[in-house]
C-alpha positions in Angstrom: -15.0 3.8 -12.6 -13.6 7.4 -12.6 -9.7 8.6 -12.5 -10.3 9.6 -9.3 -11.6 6.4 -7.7 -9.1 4.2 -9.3 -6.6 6.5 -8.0 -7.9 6.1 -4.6 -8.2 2.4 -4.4 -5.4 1.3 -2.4 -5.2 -2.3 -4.1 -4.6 -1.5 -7.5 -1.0 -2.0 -7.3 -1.7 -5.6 -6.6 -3.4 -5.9 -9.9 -1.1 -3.4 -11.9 2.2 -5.6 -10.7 2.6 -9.4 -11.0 5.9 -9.0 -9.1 5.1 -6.7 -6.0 1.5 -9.0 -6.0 3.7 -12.0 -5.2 6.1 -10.3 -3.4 3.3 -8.6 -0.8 1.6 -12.0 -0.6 4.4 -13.7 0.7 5.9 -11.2 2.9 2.6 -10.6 4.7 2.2 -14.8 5.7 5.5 -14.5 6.6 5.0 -11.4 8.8 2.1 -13.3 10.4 4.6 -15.7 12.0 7.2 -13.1 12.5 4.9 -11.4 15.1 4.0 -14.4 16.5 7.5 -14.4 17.4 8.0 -11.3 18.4 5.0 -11.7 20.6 5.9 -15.3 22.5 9.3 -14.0 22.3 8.0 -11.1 24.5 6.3 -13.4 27.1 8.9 -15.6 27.1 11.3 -13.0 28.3 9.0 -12.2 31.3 8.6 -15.8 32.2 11.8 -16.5 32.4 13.0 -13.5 34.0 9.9 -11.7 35.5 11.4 -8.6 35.3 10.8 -5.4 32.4 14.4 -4.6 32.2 15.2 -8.5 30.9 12.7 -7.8 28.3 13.8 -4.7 27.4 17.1 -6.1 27.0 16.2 -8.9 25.1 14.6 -6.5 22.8 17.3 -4.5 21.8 20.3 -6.7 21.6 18.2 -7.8 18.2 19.2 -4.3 16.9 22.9 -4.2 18.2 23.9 -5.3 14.4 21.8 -3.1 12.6 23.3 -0.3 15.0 26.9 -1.1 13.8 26.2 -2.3 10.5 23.2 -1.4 8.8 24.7 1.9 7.2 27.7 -0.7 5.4 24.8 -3.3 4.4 23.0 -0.2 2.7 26.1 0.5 0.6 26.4 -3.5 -0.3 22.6 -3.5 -1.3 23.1 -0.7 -3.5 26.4 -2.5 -5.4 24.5 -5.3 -5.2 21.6 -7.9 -6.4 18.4 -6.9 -3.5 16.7 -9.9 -5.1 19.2 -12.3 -4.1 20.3 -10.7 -0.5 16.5 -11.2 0.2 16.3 -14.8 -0.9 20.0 -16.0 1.6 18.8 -13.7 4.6 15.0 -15.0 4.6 16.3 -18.5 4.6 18.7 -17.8 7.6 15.8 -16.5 9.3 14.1 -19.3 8.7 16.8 -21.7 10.3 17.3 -18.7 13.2 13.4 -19.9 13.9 13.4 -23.5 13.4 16.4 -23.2 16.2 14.4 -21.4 18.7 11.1 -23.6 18.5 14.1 -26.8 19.0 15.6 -25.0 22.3 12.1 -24.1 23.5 10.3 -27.3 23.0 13.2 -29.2 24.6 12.9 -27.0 27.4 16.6 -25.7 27.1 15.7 -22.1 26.6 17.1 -19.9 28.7 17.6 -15.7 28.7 21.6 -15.9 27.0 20.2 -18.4 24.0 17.3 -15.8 23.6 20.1 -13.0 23.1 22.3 -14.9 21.3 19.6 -16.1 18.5 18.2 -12.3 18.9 22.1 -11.1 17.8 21.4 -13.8 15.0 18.6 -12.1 13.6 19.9 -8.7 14.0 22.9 -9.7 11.6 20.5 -11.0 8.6 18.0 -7.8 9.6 20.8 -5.4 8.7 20.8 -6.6 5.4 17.9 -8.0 4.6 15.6 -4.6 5.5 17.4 -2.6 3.4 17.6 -4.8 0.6 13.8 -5.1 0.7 12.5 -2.0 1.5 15.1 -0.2 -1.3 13.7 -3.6 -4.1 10.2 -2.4 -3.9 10.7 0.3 -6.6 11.8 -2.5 -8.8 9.3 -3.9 -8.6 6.7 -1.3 -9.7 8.6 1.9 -10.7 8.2 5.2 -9.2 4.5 6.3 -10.0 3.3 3.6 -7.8 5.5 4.1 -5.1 4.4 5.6 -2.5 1.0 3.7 -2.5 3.1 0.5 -2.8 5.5 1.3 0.3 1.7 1.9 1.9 0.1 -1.2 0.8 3.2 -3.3 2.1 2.5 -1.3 5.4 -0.8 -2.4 5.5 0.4 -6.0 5.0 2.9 -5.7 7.9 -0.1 -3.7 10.2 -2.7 -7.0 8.8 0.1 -9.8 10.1 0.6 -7.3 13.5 -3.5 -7.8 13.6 -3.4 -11.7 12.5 0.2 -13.0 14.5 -0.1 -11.9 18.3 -3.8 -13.3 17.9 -3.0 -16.4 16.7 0.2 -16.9 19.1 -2.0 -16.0 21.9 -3.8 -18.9 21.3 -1.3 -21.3 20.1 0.7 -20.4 23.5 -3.0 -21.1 25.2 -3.5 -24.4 23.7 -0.4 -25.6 22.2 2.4 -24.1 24.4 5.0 -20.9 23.2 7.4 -23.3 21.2 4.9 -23.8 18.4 5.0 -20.0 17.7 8.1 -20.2 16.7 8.0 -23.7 15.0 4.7 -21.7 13.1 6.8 -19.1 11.9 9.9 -20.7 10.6 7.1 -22.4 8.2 6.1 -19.1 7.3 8.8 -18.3 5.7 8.2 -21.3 3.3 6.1 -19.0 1.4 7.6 -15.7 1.4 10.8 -17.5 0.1 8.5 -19.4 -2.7 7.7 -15.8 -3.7 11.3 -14.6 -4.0 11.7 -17.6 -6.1 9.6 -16.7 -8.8 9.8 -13.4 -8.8 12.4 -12.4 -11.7 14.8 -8.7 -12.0 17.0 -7.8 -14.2 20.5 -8.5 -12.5 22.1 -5.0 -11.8 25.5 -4.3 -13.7 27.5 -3.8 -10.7 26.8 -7.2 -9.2 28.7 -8.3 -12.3 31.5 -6.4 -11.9 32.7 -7.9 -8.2 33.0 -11.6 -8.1 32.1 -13.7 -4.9 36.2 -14.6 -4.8 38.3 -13.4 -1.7 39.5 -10.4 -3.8 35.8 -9.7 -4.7 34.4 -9.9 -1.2 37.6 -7.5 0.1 36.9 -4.7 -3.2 33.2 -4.8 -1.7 33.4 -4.7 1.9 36.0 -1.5 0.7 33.5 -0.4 -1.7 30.6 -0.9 1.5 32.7 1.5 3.6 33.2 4.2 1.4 29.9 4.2 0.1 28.0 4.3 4.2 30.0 7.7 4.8 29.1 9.0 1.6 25.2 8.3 1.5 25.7 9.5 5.8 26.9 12.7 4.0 24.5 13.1 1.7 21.7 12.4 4.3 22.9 15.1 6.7 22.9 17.8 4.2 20.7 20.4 5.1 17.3 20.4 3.5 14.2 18.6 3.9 15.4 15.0 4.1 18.0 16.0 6.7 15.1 17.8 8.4 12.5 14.8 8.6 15.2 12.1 9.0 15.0 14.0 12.4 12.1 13.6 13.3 11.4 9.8 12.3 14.9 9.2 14.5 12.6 10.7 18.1 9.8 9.1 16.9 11.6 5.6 16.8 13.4 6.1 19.8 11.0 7.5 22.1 7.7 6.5 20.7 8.7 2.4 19.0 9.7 1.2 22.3 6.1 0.9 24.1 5.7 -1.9 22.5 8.6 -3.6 24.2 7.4 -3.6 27.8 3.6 -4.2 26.4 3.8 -7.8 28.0 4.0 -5.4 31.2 1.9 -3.3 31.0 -0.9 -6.3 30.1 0.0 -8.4 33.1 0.2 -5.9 35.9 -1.8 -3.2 34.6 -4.4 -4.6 33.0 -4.3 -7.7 34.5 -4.3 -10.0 31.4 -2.3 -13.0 30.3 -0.7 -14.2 26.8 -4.0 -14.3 25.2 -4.7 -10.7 26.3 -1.5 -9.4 25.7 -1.5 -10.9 21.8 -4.9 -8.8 21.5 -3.3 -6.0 22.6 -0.7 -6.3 19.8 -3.6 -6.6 17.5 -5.1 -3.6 18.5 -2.3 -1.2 17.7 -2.1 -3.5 14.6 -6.0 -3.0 13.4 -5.4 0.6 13.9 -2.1 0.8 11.7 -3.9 -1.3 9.1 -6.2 1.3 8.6 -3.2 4.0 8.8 -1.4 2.4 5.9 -4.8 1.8 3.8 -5.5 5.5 4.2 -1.9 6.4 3.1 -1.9 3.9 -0.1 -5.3 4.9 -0.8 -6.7 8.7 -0.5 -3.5 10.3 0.8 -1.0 8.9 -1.6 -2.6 11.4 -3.8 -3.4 14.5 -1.4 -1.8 17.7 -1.7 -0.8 18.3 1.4 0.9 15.2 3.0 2.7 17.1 4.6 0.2 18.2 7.3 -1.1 15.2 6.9 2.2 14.0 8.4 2.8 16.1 11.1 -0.9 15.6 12.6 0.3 11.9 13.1 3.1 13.1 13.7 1.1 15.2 16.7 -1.2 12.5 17.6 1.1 9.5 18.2 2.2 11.0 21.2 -0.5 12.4 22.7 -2.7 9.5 22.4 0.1 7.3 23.6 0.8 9.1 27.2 -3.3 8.3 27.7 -2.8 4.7 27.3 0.1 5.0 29.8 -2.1 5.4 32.9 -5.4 4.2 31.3 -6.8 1.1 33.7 -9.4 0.4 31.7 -9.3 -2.4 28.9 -12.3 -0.6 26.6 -10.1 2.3 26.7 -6.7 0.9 26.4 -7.9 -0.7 23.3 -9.6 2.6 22.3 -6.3 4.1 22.5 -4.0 1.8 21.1 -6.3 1.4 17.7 -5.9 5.3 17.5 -1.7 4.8 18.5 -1.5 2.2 15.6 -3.9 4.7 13.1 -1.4 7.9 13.8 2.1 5.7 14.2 1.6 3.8 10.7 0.4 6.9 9.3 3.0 8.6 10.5 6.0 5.7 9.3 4.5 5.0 6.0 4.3 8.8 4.7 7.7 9.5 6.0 9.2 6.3 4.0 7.4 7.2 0.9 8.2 11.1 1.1 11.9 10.0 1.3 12.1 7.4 -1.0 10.9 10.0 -3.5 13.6 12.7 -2.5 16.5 10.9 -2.6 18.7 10.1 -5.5 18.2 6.3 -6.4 22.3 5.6 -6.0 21.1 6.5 -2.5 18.1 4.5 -1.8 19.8 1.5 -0.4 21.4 3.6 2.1 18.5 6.1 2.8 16.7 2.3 3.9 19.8 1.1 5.3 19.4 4.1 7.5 16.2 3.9 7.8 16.2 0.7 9.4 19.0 1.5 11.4 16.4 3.9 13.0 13.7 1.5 13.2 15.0 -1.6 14.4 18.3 -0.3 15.5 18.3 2.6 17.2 14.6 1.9 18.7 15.2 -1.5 20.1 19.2 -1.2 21.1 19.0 2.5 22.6 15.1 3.1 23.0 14.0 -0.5 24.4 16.9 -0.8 26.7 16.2 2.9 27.7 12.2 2.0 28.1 12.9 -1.1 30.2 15.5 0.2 32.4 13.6 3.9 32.9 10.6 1.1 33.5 12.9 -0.9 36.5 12.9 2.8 38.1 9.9 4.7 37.8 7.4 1.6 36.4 6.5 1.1 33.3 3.2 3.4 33.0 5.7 6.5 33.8 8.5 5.1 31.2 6.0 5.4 28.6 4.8 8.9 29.5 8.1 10.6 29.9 8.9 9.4 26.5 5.6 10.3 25.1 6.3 13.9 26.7 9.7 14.2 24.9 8.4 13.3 21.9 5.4 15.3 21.7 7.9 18.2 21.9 10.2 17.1 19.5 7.2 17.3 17.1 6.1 21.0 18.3 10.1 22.2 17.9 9.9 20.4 13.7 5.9 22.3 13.2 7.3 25.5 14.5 11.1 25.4 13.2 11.4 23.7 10.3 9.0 23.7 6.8 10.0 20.6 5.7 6.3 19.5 5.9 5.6 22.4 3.8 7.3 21.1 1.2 6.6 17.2 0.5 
């Protein structure tokens, strides 16, 4: 096999790194029940509520933490051990799950226990993203990077293919509970992972002691450090630049996904099972995004285009799903949304885990997922379902489509930062 190919195989950081092997094995099972959740969580807000704005709310009030503290969690990751922050957050999640499959199957679920175990998971998200989106260059060093931040996009894209599939038909045959019974089991393994996966402490965990005066230096420490890596981000200059543009993306282009369960039922006229292959759809389609991205692209010259085509062609092909009636071409559609999106997301993370400083990385992810999870569910999801209460849910899409498809004109014709990465 020649340079080239091996360069272009998008697996070979599985087989070049015990640790991020283990690591990506796990996380993707445990993805696979994750959006089984998300997904019955989804329907489960328009059963009980029957109304887009619920859902929307429902959505976002997930992110609420990660909107007030995922820039201080980024500062604690980087003073502290990512391995270990990993390991306690996965298992809360894991209880956060086994909770809602007890309240569901007991038939005590209502919409304020669905927000209040959403806050849950918001809390442990603002840490726990961070910590293991800034851990994956641990785990395979900076040549293989970008391709890993791809593959592990590719693993989240499979489980997006694999979960709403799956819960579709558990919900059919079993009943929604069992999605979420299915995934607190999932993450048995991704925590049997973290278990045997082994890092060399960092030096600065040493230095602050879980004791009361250890906890108060770092939660000081945490508040210095989020202003200073928010300064350091809005510097002017290329990170600054496409920071920017991942922010509109999140906001306006993310949030589709929230009133999906929608658009399935009254548009298209399908029920869970429909609605999960929906999901799956823009899931197959991002699979092949992030395998382009760890394979043939990690190495092209001009990512950069590259990135702003997606960049280009996320919201295009998005306002033609809005008023598409059709199921062939709504799933047309959303396999190409998912292709340009994850294209899109995984080239971005890579370009600016590479540009920034590592004393940064924790809060360039912290930041990151603020964006994300934050910023998209608390201000874009609650702005999708409540634009979707007035105008319907085909137009809520559109008008954000439109806004940012502009967004992206106003970075290609104003800013070079995608002549530079």
């Amino acid at each position: 096999m020649t340079t080239a190919a091996r360069s272009s195989n998008p697996f070979r950081v599985l087989t070049r790194h015990r640790n991020f092997r283990i690591f990506w094995t796990g996380q993707t099972m445990s993805q696979v029940g994750s959006w089984m959740q998300t997904m019955a969580v989804g329907w489960l807000s328009l059963q009980l509520s029957d109304s887009a704005f619920v859902v929307g709310v429902v959505a976002s009030v997930g992110a609420i933490p990660i909107v007030l503290f995922s820039m201080h969690a980024g500062a604690f990751v980087d003073h502290g051990d990512k391995l270990r922050l990993v390991r306690v957050t996965q298992s809360i999640l894991l209880a956060q799950a086994a909770v809602l499959w007890l309240v569901t199957i007991t038939g005590v679920v209502s919409i304020p226990i669905l927000l209040g175990l959403a806050f849950v998971q918001g809390l442990c998200s603002a840490v726990e993203i961070p910590a293991r989106q800034s851990m994956i260059i641990q785990l395979v060093g900076r040549d293989d990077l970008q391709p890993a931040i791809a593959l592990n996009s590719s693993g989240f894209n499979l489980a997006r293919v694999i979960g709403p599939a799956i819960g579709g038909l558990v919900i059919a045959r079993f009943g929604i509970a069992w999605c979420f019974g299915l995934n607190a089991l999932s993450f048995v393994a991704v925590l049997w992972g973290l278990l045997r996966i082994k890092l060399p402490v960092p030096a600065m965990t040493n230095s602050v002691r879980l004791s009361v005066t250890g906890v108060h230096e770092l939660l000081e420490r945490s508040s210095a450090g989020a202003a200073e890596g928010l300064r350091h981000l809005a510097k002017p200059g290329p990170v600054r630049d496409l920071l920017a543009l991942v922010t509109m993306g999140a906001v306006l282009g993310g949030p589709f996904l929230t009133i999906m369960p929608v658009i399935a039922r009254d548009q298209l006229g399908l029920g869970a099972g429909g609605y999960g292959t929906l999901l799956a759809t823009v899931g197959v389609g991002g699979l092949l995004g992030a395998l382009l991205v760890a394979g043939p692209i990690s190495h092209a010259a001009n990512k950069g285009r590259v990135l702003m085509t997606a960049g280009l062609a996320f919201p295009t092909l998005l306002l033609g799903f809005a008023y598409t009636t059709t199921l062939a071409m709504a799933y047309v559609l959303l396999f190409a949304t998912g292709l340009a999106m994850i294209t899109f997301n995984a080239l971005s993370n890579g370009v600016l885990q590479l540009l920034v400083e590592e004393k940064y990385r924790g809060r360039l992810m912290a930041f990151y997922s603020l964006v994300f999870v934050g910023l998209s569910q608390a201000v874009g999801s609650f702005a999708m379902g409540a634009l979707a209460r007035v105008v319907t849910a085909p137009h809520a899409i559109a008008i954000s489509a439109v806004l940012l498809m502009l967004a992206s004109l106003y970075a290609l014709r104003f800013s070079d930062f995608w002549r530079r990465v």
